[in-house]
C-alpha positions in Angstrom: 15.5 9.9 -8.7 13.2 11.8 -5.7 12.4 9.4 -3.4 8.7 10.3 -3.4 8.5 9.4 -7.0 10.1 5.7 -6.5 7.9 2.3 -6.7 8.2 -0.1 -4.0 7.8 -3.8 -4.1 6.3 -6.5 -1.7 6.4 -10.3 -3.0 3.3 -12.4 -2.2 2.5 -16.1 -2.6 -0.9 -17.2 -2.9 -1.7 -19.9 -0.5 -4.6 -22.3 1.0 -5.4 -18.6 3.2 -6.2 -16.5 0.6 -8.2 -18.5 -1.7 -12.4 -18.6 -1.4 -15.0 -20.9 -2.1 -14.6 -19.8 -5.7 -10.8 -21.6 -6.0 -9.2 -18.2 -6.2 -7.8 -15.2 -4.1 -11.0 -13.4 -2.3 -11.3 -10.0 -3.1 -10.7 -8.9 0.4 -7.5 -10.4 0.6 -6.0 -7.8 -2.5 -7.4 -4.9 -0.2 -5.3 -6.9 3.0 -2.4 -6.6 0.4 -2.9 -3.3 -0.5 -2.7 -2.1 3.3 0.1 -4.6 3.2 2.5 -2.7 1.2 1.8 0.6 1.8 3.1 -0.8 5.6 6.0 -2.2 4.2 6.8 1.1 2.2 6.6 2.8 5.6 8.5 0.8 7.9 11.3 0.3 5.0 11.8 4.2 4.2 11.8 6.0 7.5 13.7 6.5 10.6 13.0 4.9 14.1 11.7 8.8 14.9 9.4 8.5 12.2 7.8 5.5 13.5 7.4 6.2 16.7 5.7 9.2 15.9 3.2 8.3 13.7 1.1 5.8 12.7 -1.1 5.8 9.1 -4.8 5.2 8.8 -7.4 4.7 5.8 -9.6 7.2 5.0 -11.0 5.7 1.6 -10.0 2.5 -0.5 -10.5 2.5 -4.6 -9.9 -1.2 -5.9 -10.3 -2.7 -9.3 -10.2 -6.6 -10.0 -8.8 -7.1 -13.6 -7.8 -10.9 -13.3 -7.9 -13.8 -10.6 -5.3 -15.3 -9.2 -4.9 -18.5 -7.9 -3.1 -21.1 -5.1 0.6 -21.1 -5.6 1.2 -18.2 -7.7 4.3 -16.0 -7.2 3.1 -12.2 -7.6 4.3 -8.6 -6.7 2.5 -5.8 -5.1 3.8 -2.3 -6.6 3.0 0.5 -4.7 3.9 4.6 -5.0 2.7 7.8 -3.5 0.6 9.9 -5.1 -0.1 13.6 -4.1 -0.8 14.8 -0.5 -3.5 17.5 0.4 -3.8 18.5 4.0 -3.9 15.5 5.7 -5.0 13.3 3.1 -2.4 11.4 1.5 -2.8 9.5 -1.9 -1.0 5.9 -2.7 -1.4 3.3 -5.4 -0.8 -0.2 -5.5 -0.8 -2.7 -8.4 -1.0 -6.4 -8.1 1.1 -8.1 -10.7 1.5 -11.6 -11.5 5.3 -12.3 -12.0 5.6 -14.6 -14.3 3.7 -12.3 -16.7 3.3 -8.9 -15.5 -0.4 -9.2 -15.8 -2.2 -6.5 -13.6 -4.8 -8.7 -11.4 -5.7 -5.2 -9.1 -4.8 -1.6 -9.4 -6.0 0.4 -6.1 -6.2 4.2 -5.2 -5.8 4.6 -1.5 -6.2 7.3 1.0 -4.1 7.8 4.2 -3.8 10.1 7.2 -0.9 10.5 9.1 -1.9 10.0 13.4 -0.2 10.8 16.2 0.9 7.9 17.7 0.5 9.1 21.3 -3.1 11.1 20.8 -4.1 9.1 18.3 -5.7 11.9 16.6 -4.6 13.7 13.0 -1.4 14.9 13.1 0.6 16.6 10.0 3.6 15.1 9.5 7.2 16.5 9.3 8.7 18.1 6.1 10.8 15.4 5.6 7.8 12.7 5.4 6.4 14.6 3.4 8.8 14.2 0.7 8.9 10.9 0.6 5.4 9.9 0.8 4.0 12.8 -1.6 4.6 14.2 -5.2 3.1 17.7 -4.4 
């Protein structure tokens, strides 16, 4: 299987920090998770080099709540790279709810890479791109 075409997973518990005055996870906490992940994907799949040379910022964040989710439940978030034009770089994430697989958010997110010296856009290596793009 291409690496670039793999799904990564993060497991979450809900607890007493992410639920609102509504008795359920706040909507901003899913986009916290989102970033989350994508973070974890990174750090997980790439050299020390790659690190050290680049960092990843939003450019645009797509969310969809389908379901709540409450205090104490055991869920997944399931992220995967999308395509990469120039320096805009696609990713999706989808939190599940283990026990069931029910999709509670489905997000379309877009990154660009940054230098992490200049902090300005920088394209990334050959290599990176591979794994975090399908095209």
């Amino acid at each position: 299987m291409n690496v670039a075409t793999e799904k990564f997973e993060m497991p979450i518990t809900v607890d007493n920090s992410h639920i609102d005055q509504l008795g359920h996870v706040n909507n901003t906490v899913y986009l916290k998770w989102v970033q989350e992940a994508a973070t974890a994907h990174w750090m997980a799949r790439t050299t020390d080099a790659e690190k050290q040379t680049w960092y990843w910022v939003v450019t645009r964040h797509e969310i969809d709540y389908k379901y709540p989710a409450f205090l104490g439940e055991v869920l997944k978030a399931v992220t995967w790279v999308g395509k990469a034009k120039e320096l805009r770089y696609e990713r999706f994430t989808e939190i599940r709810r283990v026990k069931d697989d029910a999709l509670l958010a489905r997000a379309r997110t877009e990154w660009c890479p940054i230098d992490t010296q200049t902090f300005r856009p920088r394209a990334v290596s050959e290599a990176v791109r591979e794994k975090f793009s399908t095209g």
